[in-house]
C-alpha positions as CSV (number, residue, x, y, z in Angstrom):
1,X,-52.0,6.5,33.2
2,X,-50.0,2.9,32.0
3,X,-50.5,1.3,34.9
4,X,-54.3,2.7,34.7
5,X,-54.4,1.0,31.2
6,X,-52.3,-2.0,32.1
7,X,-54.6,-2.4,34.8
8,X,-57.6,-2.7,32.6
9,X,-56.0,-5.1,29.7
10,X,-55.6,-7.0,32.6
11,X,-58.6,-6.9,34.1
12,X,-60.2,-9.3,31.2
13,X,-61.2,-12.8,32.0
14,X,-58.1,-15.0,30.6
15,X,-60.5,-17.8,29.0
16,X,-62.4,-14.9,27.3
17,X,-59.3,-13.5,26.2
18,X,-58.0,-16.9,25.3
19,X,-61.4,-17.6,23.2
20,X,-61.3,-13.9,21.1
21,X,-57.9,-14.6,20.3
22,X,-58.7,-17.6,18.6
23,X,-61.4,-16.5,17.0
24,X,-59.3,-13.6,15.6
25,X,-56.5,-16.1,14.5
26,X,-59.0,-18.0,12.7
27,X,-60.9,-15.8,11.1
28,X,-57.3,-14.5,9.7
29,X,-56.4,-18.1,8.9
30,X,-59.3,-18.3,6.7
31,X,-59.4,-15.0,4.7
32,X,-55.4,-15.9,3.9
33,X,-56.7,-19.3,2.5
34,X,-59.2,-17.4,0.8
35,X,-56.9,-14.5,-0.7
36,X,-54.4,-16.9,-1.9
37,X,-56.6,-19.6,-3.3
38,X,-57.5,-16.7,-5.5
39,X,-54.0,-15.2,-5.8
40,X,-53.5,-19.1,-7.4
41,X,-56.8,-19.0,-9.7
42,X,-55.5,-15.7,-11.0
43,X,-51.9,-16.8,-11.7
44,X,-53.4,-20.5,-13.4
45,X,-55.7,-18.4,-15.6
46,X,-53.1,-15.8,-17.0
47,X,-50.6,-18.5,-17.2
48,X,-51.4,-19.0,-20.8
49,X,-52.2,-22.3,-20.1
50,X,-55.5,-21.6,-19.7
51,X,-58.0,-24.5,-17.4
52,X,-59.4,-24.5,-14.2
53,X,-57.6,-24.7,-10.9
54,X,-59.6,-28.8,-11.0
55,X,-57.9,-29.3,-14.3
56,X,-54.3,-27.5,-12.9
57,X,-54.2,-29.9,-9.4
58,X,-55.1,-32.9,-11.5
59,X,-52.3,-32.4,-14.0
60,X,-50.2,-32.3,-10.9
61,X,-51.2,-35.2,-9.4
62,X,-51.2,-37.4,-12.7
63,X,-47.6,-35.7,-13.0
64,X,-46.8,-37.7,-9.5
65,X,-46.1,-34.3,-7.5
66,X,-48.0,-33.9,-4.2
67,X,-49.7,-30.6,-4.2
C-alpha cells in the first residue's frame, strides 16, 4: 500500500511538480506580506499615535532609520 502511494507521488512530472511548488510558495509569500502589512496598520493605528502607515514610514525615514 506505501510503495503503491510512493509510487504515485512519484509518478508526477518533476518540472510540474517543481512549478506547483512555486506557485504554492508564492502564493504563501504573498498572503504573509499581506497579513502582516495589516498586523502593522493595526498596531500603528492603536498605538495612540494615531496617522497613517505613509505618515508612520516617513517619520522613520526623516528619523534616519532604514525601514
Amino acid at each position: 500500500m506505501l510503495t503503491l502511494a510512493l509510487r504515485r507521488a512519484y509518478a508526477v512530472s518533476w518540472p510540474g511538480a517543481i512549478a506547483r511548488g512555486a506557485v504554492v510558495y508564492l502564493t504563501y509569500l504573498i498572503a504573509s506580506m499581506i497579513f502582516m502589512y495589516g498586523l502593522l496598520a493595526v498596531a500603528i493605528r492603536f498605538s495612540g499615535r494615531g496617522g497613517t502607515l505613509g505618515e508612520f514610514f516617513g517619520q522613520q525615514l526623516r528619523r534616519g532609520r532604514g525601514v
